[in-house]
C-alpha positions as CSV (number, residue, x, y, z in Angstrom):
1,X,-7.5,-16.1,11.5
2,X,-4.3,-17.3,13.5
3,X,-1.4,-16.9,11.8
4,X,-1.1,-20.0,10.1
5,X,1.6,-22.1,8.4
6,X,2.3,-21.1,4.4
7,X,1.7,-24.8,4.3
8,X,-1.8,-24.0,4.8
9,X,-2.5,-21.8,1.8
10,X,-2.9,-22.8,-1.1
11,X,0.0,-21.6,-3.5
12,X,-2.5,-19.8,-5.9
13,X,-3.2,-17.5,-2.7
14,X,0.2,-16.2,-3.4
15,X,0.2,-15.6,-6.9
16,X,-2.9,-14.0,-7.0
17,X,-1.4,-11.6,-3.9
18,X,1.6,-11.0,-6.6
19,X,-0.4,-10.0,-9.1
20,X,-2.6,-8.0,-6.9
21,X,0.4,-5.9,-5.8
22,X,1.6,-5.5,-8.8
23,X,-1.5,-3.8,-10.5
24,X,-2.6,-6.7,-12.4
25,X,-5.4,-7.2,-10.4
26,X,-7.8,-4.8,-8.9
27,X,-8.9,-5.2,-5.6
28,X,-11.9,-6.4,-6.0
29,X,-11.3,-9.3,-8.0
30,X,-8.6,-9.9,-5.7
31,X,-10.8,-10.4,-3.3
32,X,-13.6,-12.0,-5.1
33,X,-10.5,-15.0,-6.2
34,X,-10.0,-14.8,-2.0
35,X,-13.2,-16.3,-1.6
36,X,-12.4,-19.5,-3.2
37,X,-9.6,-20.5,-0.4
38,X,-11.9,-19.0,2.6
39,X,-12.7,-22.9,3.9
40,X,-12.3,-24.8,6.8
41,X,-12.4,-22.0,9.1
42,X,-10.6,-19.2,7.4
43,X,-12.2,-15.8,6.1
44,X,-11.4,-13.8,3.2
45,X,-10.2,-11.1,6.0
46,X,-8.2,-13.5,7.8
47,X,-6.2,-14.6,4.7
48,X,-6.1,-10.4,3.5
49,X,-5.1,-9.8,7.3
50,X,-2.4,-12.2,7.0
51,X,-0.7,-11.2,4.1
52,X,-0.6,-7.5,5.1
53,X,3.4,-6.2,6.3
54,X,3.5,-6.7,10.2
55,X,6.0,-3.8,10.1
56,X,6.0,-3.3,14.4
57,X,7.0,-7.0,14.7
58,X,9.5,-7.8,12.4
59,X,12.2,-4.8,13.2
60,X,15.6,-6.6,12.5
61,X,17.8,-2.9,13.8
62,X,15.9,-0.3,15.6
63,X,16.5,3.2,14.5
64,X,17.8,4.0,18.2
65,X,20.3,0.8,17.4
66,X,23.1,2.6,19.6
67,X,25.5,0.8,16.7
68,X,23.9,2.4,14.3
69,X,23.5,7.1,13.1
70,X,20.9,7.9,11.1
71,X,18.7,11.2,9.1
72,X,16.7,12.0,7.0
73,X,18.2,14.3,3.9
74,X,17.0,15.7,1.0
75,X,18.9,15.7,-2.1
76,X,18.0,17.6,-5.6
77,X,16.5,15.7,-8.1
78,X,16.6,18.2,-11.4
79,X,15.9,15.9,-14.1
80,X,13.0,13.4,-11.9
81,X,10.8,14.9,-8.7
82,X,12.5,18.0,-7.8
83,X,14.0,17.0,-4.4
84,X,14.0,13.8,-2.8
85,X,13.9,12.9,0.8
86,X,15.8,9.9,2.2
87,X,17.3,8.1,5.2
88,X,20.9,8.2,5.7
89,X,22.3,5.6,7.9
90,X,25.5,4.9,9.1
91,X,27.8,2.9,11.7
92,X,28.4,5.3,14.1
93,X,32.2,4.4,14.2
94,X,33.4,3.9,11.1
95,X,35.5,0.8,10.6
96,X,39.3,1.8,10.0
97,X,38.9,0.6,6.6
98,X,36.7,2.7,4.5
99,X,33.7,0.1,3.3
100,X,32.2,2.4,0.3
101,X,28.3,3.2,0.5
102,X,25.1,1.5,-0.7
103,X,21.8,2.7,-2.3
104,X,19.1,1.0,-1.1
105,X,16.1,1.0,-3.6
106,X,12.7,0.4,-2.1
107,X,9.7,-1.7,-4.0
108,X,7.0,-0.4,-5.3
109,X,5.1,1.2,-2.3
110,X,8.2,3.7,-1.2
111,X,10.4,4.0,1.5
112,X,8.4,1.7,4.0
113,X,9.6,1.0,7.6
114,X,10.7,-2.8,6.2
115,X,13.2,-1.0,3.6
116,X,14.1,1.7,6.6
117,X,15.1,-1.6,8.4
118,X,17.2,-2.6,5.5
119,X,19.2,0.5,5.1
120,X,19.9,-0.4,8.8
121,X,21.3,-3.5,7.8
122,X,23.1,-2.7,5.4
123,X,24.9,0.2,7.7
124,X,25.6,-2.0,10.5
125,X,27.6,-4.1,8.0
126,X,29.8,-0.9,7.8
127,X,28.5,0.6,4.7
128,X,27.1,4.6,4.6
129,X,23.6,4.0,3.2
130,X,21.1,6.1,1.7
131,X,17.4,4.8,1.0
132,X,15.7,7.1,-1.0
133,X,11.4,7.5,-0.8
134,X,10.3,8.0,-4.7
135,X,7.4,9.4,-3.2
136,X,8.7,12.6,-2.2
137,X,6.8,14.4,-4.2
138,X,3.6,13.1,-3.7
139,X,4.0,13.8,0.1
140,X,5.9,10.7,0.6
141,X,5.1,7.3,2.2
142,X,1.7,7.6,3.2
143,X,1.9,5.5,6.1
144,X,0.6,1.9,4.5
145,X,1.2,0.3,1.7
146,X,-1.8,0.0,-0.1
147,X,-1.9,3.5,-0.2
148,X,1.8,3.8,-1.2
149,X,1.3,1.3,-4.1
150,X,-1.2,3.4,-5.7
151,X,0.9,7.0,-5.6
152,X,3.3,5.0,-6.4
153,X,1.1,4.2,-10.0
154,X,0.8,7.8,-10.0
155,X,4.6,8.8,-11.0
156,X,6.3,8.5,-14.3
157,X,8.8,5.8,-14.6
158,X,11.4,7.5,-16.3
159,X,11.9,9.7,-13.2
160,X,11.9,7.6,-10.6
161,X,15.1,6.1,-12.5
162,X,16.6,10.1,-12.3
163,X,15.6,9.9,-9.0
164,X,17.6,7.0,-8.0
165,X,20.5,8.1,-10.2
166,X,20.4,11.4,-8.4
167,X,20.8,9.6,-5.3
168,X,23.8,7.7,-6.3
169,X,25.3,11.6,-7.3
170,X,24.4,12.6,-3.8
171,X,26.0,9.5,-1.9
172,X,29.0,9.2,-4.3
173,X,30.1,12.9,-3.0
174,X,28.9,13.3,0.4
175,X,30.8,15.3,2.5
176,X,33.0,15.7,-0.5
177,X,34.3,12.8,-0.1
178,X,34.2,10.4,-3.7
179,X,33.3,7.1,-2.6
180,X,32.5,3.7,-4.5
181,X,28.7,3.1,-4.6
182,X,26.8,0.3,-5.0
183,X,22.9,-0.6,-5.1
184,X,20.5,-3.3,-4.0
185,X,16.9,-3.3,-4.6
186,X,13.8,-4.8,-4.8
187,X,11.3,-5.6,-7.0
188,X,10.3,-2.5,-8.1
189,X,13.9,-1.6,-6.7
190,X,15.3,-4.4,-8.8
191,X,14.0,-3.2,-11.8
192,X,15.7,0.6,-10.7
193,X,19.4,-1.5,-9.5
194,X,19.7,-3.5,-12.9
195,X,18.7,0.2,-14.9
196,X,21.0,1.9,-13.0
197,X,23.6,-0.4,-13.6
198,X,23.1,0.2,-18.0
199,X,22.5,4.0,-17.5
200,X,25.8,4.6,-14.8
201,X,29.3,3.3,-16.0
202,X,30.6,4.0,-12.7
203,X,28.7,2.1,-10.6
204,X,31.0,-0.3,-8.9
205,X,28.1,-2.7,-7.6
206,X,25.0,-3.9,-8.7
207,X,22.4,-6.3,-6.4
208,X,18.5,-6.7,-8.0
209,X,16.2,-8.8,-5.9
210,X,13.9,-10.4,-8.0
211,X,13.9,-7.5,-10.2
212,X,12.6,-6.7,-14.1
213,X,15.3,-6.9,-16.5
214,X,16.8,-4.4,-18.9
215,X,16.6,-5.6,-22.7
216,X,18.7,-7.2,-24.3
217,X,20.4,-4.5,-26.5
218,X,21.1,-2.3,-23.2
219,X,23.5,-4.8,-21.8
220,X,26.5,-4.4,-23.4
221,X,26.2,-0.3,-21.5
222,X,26.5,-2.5,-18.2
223,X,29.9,-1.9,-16.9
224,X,29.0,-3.0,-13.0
225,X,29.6,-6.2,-11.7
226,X,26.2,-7.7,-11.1
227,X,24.9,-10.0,-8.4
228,X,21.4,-11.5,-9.6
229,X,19.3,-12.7,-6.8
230,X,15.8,-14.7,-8.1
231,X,12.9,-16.5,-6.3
232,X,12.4,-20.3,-7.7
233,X,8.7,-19.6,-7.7
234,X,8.4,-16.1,-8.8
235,X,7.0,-17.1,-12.7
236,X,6.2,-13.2,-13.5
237,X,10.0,-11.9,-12.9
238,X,12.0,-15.4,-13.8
239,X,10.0,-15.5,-17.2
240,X,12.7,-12.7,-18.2
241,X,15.8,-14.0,-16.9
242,X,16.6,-16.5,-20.2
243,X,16.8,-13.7,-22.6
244,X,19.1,-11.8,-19.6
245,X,21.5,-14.4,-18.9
246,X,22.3,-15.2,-22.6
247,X,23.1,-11.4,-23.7
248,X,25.0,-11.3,-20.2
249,X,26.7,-13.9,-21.4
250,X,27.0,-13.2,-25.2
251,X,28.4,-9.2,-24.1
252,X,30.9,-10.8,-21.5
253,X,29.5,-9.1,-18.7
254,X,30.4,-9.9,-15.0
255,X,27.6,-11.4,-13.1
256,X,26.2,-14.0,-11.1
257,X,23.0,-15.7,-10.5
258,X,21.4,-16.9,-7.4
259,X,17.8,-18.9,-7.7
260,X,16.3,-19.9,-4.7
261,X,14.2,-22.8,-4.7
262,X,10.9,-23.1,-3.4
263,X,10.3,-19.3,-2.4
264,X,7.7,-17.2,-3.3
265,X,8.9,-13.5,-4.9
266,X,9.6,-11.1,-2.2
267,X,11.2,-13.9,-0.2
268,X,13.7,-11.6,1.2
269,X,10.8,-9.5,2.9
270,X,10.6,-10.4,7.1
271,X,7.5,-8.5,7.4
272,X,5.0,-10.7,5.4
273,X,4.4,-14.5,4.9
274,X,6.2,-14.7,1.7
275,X,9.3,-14.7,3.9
276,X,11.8,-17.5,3.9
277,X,13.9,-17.3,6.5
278,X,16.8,-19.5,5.2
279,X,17.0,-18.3,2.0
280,X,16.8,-14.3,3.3
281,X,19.9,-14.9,5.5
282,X,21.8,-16.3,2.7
283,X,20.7,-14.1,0.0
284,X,21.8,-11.0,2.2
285,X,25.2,-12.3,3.4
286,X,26.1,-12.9,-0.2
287,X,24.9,-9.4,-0.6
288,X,27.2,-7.6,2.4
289,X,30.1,-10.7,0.7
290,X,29.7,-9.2,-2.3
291,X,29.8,-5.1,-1.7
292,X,32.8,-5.6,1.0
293,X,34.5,-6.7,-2.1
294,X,33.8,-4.7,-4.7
295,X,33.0,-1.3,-2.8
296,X,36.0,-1.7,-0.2
């Protein structure tokens, strides 16, 4: 199958694909569902072919990006997997102006090359970045994401959250140098940046994409400014975000909310068809907006 349009799936295709990467559908089923929308002249593999990642054609910054100095680092990880490996990225001159650092928080499939990409980003806006793979200890990102959603299913939950909170450790003192430290993830990594923000007082920045909320009773922990980013169509996450925005509110807590209309969950994502172009660009420059403030 070409690739086609979004106009020309049907919305359910998307849902279902939601629920299928988020473990509330097996495969199979999946599939069988597939078979309803495999009409005039598309297959069931042409509409699993196009939703898959096209990781090799959608790299925004090229790990050779001469702007751009990056490694991969371990970091210890007493309390979750042991040690964790991650990419560390930065500009390769530093802007005169020190511009704080950024954990990036993958979703839930591990450090993939889309999130790589993104850690890229995020240091060619001036920012020392660190994107940590959760799957570390299961060998690490197994090279698709199929694969990477199921070890994924495989690791406790609890500490992946020390993982990422041993990360923030590591990047806050690199080269002994105390910095301010934000996050931004997705999905999964939503969930991770709004947890870390109730479990670390110091966190000076926090960015969820479309991400689970905490409950209510944890938000009056949350001392870091928060930048809310949501998908208009993205039922499963957004069902949560009532009950978030009124304790928010009701605890005084800084934060804003951004809900973009008419894209699908994982909007943000340049390597699949849930992509919106518009609403990515925006979303991200209100991002990089929003660390140069509070991390500078």
């Amino acid at each position: 199958m070409p690739m086609h349009p979004k106009k020309d799936l049907d919305p359910e295709v998307y849902r279902l694909f939601d629920r299928y990467v988020h473990s509330q559908l097996e495969r199979r089923e999946f599939i069988e569902r597939l078979g309803v929308f495999a009409v005039g002249g598309l297959t069931v593999k042409g509409i699993l072919d196009y939703l898959q990642p096209k990781y090799t054609t959608a790299v925004q910054i090229p790990a050779d990006d001469p702007r751009i100095r990056g490694e991969y680092v371990t970091y210890p990880s007493p309390k979750g997997g042991g040690e964790i490996r991650a990419l560390l990225v930065g500009p390769a001159e530093m802007p005169e102006r020190p511009m704080g650092r950024v954990l990036v928080v993958h979703e839930n499939r591990g450090l993939n090359p889309h999130i790589e990409d993104v850690a890229r980003r995020a240091a060619l806006a001036g920012f020392v970045t660190l994107a940590p793979d959760a799957l570390t200890p299961l060998g690490g990102y197994p090279g698709n994401d199929d694969d990477g959603r199921a070890l994924q299913r495989r690791r406790d939950g609890e500490e992946m959250l020390e993982d990422f909170i041993a990360g923030y450790g590591y990047l806050r003192d690199l080269n002994e140098e105390p910095a301010k430290v934000g996050v931004v993830g997705f999905c999964f990594g939503g969930s991770i940046a709004n947890n870390m923000a109730v479990r670390l007082p110091d966190l000076a920045a926090s960015v969820p994409f479309y991400g689970g909320q905490p409950s209510a009773d944890e938000v009056a922990a949350i001392q870091a400014p928060l930048m809310l980013q949501y998908a208009g169509l993205d039922e499963r996450v957004n069902a949560g975000w009532p009950e978030y925005a009124r304790a928010l509110l009701e605890n005084g807590k800084q934060h804003s909310a951004h809900v973009y209309a008419g894209v699908q969950h994982g909007f943000h994502n340049d390597t699949t068809p849930r992509y919106d172009k518009a609403a990515a660009k925006l979303a991200w420059d209100r991002t990089i907006d929003f660390f140069t403030y509070y991390l500078a």
